[in-house]
Every structure is written in structure tokens, then in C-alpha cells.
C-alpha positions as CSV (number, residue, x, y, z in Angstrom):
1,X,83.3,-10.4,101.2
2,X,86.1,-9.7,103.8
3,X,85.3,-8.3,106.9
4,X,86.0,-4.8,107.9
5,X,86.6,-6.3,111.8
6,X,88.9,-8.4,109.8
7,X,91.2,-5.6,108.1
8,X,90.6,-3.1,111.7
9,X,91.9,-6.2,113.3
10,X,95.1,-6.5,110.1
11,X,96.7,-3.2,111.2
12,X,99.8,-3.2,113.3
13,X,101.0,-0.6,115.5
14,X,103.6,0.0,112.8
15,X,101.1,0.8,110.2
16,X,99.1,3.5,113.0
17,X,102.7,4.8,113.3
18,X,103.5,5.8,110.2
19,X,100.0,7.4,109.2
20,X,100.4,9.4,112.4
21,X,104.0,10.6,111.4
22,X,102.5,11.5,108.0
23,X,99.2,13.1,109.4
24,X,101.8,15.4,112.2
25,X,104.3,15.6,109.2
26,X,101.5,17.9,107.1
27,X,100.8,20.2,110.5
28,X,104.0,20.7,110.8
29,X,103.9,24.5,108.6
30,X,101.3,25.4,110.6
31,X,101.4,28.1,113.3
32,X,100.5,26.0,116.6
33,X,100.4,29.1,118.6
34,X,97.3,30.9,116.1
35,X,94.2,29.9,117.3
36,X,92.9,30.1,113.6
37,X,95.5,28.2,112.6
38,X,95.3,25.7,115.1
39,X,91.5,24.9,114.0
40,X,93.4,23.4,110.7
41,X,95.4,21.0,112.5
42,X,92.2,18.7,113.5
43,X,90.6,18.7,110.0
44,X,94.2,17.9,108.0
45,X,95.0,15.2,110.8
46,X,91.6,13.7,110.7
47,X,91.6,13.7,106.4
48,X,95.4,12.4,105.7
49,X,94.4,9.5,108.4
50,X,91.4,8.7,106.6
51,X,92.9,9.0,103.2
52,X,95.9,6.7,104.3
53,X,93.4,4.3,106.0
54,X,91.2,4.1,102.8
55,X,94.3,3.7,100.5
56,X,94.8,0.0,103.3
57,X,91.4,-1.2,102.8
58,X,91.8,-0.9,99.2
59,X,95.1,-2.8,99.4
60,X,94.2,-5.3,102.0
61,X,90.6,-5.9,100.1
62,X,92.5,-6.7,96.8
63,X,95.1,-9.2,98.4
């Protein structure tokens, strides 16, 4: 089985990058300046990274 150290070590500062842009892409309709709001931004930056991370390891796993 492939490592995960191995794959960790696979991503490029390109591929952090664009999950980033995606993750601030998605807060973007939210209302920085409402503390409720604001809460949101954490939780929807935190699960779009994990999402596009996961969607990677299944990639890099099957190559």
C-alpha cells in the first residue's frame, strides 16, 4: 500500500493553491463583517479543503 507521507509529500504548492482559491472562492457570499456569519467561514474552508484533498488521495492512490 502507498504511503500517506508519500502522497502529503506529492502535493505541490500549486495544488495547496488552487484548493485554497476554491475553499476562499465558496466564502466569498458570505458577510465577513456578521459575526454569525463569520462562524461559517471556518467550517466551509475546513470541509471544501478536505473534500478537495480526499478527491487527491483517491487520484494519487489509483495512479
Amino acid at each position: 500500500m502507498k504511503s500517506f507521507k508519500d502522497f502529503r509529500e506529492s502535493l505541490t504548492d500549486e495544488d495547496m493553491q488552487a484548493i485554497a482559491a476554491k475553499a476562499n472562492e465558496a466564502t466569498k457570499h458570505i458577510d465577513h463583517t456578521d459575526g454569525l456569519q463569520l462562524g461559517m467561514v471556518g467550517g466551509l474552508i475546513s470541509t471544501i479543503t478536505t473534500i478537495e484533498l480526499l478527491e487527491k488521495y483517491h487520484e494519487w492512490l489509483h495512479s
